[in-house]
N, C-alpha and C positions, 0 to 999 in steps of 0.2 A: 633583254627581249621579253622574258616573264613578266619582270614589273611592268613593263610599256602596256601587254596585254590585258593583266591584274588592271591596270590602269585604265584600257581604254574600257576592258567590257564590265569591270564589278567581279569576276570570278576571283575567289580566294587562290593564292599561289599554289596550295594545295590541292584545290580541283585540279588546276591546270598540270601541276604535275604528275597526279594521278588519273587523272581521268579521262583529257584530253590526249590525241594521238599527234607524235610528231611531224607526221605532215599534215596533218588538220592545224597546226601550231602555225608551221612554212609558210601554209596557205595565206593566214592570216596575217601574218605580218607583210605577206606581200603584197595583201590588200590596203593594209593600213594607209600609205600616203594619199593611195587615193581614193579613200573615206571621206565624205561629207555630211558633215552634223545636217542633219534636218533643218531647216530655216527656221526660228519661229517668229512670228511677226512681230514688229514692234508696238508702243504703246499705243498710239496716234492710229497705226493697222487695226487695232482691238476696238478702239474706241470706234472707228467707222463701223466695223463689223456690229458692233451689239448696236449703233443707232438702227443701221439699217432692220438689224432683223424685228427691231424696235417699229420701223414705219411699218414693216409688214405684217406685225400681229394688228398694230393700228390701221393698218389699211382697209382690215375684211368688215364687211358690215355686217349688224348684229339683226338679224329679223326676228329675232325671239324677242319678245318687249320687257319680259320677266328678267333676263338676265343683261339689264343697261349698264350696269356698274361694273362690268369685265372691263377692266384695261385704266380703270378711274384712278385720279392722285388719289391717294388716300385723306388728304386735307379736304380735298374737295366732297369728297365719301361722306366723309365724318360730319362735313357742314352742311351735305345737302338733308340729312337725315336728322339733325340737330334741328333744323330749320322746319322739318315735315314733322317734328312731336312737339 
């Protein structure tokens, strides 16, 4: 039952046997089965999330004229400034 605990939550065997209380302990293990990891998403999940947040820094228009090159490839950066000296 310790190790399971030590195990699920990272607490050293020693905290747990000193510091934790036996029904704080009880509690826990009777929560244990029906604990569920956090989801995390998968790769393909990630990948859509950062396009998207991606269309939306691309989406806002820039009315400032001074500041054009926010959001630019940097190849494109480099060539349009290459190109202007």
């Amino acid at each position: 039952m310790i190790g399971q605990l030590a195990t699920e939550t990272g607490w050293s065997i020693d905290y747990i046997l000193d510091k934790v209380n036996v029904v704080t302990l009880q509690l826990m293990m009777a929560d244990i089965p029906h604990w569920v990891p956090p989801q995390k998403p998968d790769l393909m999940q990630q990948i859509r999330e950062m396009e998207e947040r991606e269309k939306q820094r691309n989406s806002h228009t820039q009315t400032d004229k001074t500041n054009t090159t926010k959001g630019m490839n940097p190849m494109e950066f480099f060539t349009h400034y290459a190109i202007k000296d």
